[in-house]
C-alpha positions in Angstrom: -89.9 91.5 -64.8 -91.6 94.6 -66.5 -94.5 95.9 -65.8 -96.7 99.1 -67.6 -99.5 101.1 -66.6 -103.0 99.9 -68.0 -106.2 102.4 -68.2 -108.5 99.4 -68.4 -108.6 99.9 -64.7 -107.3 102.2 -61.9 -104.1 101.5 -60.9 -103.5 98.7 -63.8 -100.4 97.1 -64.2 -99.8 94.7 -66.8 -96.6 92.8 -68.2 -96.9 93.7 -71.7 -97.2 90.5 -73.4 -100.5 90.1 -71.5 -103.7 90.1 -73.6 -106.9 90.7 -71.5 -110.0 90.0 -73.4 -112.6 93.1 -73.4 -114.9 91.4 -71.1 -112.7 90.6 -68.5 -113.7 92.9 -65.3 -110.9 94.1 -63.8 -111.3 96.0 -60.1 -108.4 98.9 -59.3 -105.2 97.6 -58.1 -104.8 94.5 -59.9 -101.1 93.7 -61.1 -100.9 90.6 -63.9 -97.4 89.1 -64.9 -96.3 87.8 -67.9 -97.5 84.5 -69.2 -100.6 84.8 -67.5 -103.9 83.9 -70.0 -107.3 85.3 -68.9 -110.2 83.6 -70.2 -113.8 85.6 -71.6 -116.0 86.6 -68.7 -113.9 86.7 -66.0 -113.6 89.0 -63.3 -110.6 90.0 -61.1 -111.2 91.6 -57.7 -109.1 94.8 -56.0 -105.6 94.3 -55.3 -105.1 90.7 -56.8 -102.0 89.2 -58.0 -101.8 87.3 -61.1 -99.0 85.1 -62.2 -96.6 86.5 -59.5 -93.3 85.2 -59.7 -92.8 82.3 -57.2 -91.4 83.4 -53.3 -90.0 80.8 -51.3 -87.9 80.6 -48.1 -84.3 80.2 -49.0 -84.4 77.0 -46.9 -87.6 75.8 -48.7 -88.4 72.3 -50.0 -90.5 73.3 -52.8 -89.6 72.9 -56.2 -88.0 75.7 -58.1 -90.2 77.1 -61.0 -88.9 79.6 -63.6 -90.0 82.9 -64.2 -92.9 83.4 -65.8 -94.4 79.9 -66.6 -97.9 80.3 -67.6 -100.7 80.8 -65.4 -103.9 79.7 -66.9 -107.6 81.6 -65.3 -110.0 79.7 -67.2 -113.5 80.9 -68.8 -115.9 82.9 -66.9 -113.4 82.8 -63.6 -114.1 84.8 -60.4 -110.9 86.0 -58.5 -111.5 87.7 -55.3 -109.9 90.9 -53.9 -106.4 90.4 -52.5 -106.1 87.2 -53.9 -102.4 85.8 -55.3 -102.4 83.3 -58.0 -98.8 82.1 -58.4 -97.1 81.6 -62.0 -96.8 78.2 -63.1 -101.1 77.4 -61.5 -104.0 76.6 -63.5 -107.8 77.5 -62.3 -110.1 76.0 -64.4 -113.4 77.3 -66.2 -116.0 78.8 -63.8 -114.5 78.4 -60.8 -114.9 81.0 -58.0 -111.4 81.9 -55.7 -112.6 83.8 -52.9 -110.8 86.9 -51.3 -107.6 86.8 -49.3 -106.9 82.8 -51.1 -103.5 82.0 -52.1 -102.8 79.4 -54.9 -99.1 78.1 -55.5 -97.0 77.2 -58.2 -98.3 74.1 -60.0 -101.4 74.1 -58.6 -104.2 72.1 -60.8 -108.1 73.6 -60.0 -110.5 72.1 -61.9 -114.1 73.6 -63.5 -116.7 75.2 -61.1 -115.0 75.0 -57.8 -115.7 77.2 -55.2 -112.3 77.7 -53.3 -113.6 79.8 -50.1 -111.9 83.0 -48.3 -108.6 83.0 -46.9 -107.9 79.1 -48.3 -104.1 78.3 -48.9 -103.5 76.2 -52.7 -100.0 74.9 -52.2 -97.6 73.6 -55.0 -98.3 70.2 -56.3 -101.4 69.9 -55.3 -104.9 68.7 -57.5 -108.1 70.3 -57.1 -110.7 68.2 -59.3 -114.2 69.5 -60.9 -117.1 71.0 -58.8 -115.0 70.5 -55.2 -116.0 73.1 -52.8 -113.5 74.5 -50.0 -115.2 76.9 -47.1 -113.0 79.3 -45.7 -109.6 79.2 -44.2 -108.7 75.2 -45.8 -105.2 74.4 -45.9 -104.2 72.3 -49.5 -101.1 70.9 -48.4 -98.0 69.6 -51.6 -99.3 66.1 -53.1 -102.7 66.2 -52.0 -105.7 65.5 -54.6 -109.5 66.2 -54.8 -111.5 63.9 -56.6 -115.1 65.5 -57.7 -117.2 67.0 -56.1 -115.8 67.1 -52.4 -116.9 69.1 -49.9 -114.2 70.6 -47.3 -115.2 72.6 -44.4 -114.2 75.6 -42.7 -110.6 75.3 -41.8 -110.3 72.1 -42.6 -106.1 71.3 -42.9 -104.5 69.0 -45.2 -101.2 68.6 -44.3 -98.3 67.8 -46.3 -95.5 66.1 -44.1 -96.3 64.7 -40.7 -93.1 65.2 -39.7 -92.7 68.6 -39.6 -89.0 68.6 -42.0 -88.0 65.4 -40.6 -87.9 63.8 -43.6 -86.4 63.7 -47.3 -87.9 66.4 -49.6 -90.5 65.6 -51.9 -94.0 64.0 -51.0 -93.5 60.7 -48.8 -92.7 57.1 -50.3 -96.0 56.0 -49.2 -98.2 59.0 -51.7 -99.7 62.2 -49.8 -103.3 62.5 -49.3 -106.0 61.3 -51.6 -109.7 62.1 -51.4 -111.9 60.2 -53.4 -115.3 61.8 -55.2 -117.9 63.3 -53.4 -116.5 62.8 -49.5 -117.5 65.2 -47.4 -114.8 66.6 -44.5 -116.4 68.6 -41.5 -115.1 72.0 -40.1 -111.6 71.5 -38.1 -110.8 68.1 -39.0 -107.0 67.8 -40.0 -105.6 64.8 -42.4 -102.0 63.8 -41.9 -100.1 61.8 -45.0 -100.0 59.6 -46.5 -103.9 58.8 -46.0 -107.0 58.0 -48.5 -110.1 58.7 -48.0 -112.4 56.5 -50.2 -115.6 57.8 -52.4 -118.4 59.3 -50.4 -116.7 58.9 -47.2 -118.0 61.7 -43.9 -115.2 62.7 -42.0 -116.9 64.5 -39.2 -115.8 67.8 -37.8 -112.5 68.7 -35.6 -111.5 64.2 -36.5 -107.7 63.7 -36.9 -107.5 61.4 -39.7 -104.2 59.5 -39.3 -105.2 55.9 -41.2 -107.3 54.9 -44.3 -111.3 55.9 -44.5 -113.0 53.2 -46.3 -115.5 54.3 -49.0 -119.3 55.4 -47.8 -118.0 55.3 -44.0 -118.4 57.9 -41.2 -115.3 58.7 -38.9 -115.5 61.0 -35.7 -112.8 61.8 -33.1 -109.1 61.8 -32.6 -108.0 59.8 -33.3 -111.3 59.1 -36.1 -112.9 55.8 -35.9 -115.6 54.1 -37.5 -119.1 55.5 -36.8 -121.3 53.9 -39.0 -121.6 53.8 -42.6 -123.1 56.3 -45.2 -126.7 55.6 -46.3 -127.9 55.6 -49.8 -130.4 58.3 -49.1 -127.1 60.6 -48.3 -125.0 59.7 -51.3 -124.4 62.6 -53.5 -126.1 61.1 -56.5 -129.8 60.8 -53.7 -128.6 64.4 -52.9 -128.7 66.1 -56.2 -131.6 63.8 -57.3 -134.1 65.6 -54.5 -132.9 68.9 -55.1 -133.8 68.6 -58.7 -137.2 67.3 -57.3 -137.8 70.5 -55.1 -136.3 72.7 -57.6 
């Protein structure tokens, strides 16, 4: 796939049906494939990727993409240094992709997300409005977002419990699903298929291998009911007091 020298920035290469918009930052050493659309007031960060053509393992599992499918960086986007953003992903408006993150193929990131340092995006995967990631989370295929969540540091999702023993594809039984506004702590790990309901706590280093109910608290490993989540710690209670101190 071609690529030409750009002076809008040092050491600028660009596929040359690429249109950046003149208020796009762009650090040194970024490199932007074709089919890749850039929205007004973005920024890119040194050394990142855009719409690189997809990698895989000879013996992978993951859906083959073609070359150059569009790659969409929405409005007033923040890419971090050394960051790849796959051909054939999505990030929506405002959202912040920290330095060193990957995001695959077919990846779906919605508006003003925060996806932290070093965090791994795979293929397949759904990323809903204002969800937050710390550093180091693992997005494992067929896993989705809802709104608002909150992930902590190197928190990992995993796609197949199995490790390859099984049929490609996500499993019969769905992958994971978070619902809006849970909160998982720092460590915990989530094996498929699992759900974890609206507003749910899963507390930090829990293996999640069943169900969470909706406004419940899990702790351990295996995680087990703790107790369940109080009004006055719902996200809606949340947001309304720090609009009261603000």
């Amino acid at each position: 796939m071609k690529l030409i020298p750009s002076d809008r920035a040092p050491g600028l290469w660009v596929s040359p049906g690429v249109t950046i918009p003149d208020d796009v930052e762009i650090a040194p050493h970024v490199t932007i494939y074709d089919g890749v659309t850039i929205g007004p007031g973005s920024s890119v960060g040194q050394g990142s990727i855009l719409g690189r053509p997809q990698q895989i393992d000879v013996r992978s599992r993951s859906p083959r993409q073609p070359r150059g499918a569009p790659t969409v960086i929405g409005f007033g986007c923040m890419i971090g240094s050394y960051t790849v953003i796959v051909a054939g992903s999505c990030v929506g408006d405002g959202t912040y992709v920290g330095d060193h993150a990957l995001v695959r193929e077919t990846a779906r990131i919605g508006r003003d997300t925060m996806i932290g340092r070093g965090c791994i995006i795979s293929h397949s995967t759904e990323i809903h409005d204002r969800v937050r990631l710390q550093a180091e989370a693992v997005v494992a295929p067929w896993t989705v977002l809802g709104e608002a969540v909150e992930v902590g540091l190197r928190v990992t999702f995993l796609g197949d419990a199995t490790l390859g023993r099984r049929p490609p594809g996500p499993s019969p039984d769905g992958g994971i699903r978070v619902g809006a506004g849970a909160r998982i702590g720092a460590g915990a790990i989530i094996l498929p298929p699992v759900t974890i309901g609206e507003e749910a706590f899963v507390g930090a280093a829990a293996l999640v291998r069943r169900d969470v109910e909706a406004r419940t608290v899990v702790v351990g490993t295996p995680a087990i009911f703790l107790r369940a989540v109080q009004d006055h710690e719902l996200m809606t209670a949340w947001r309304n007091e720090q609009m009261a101190g603000a």
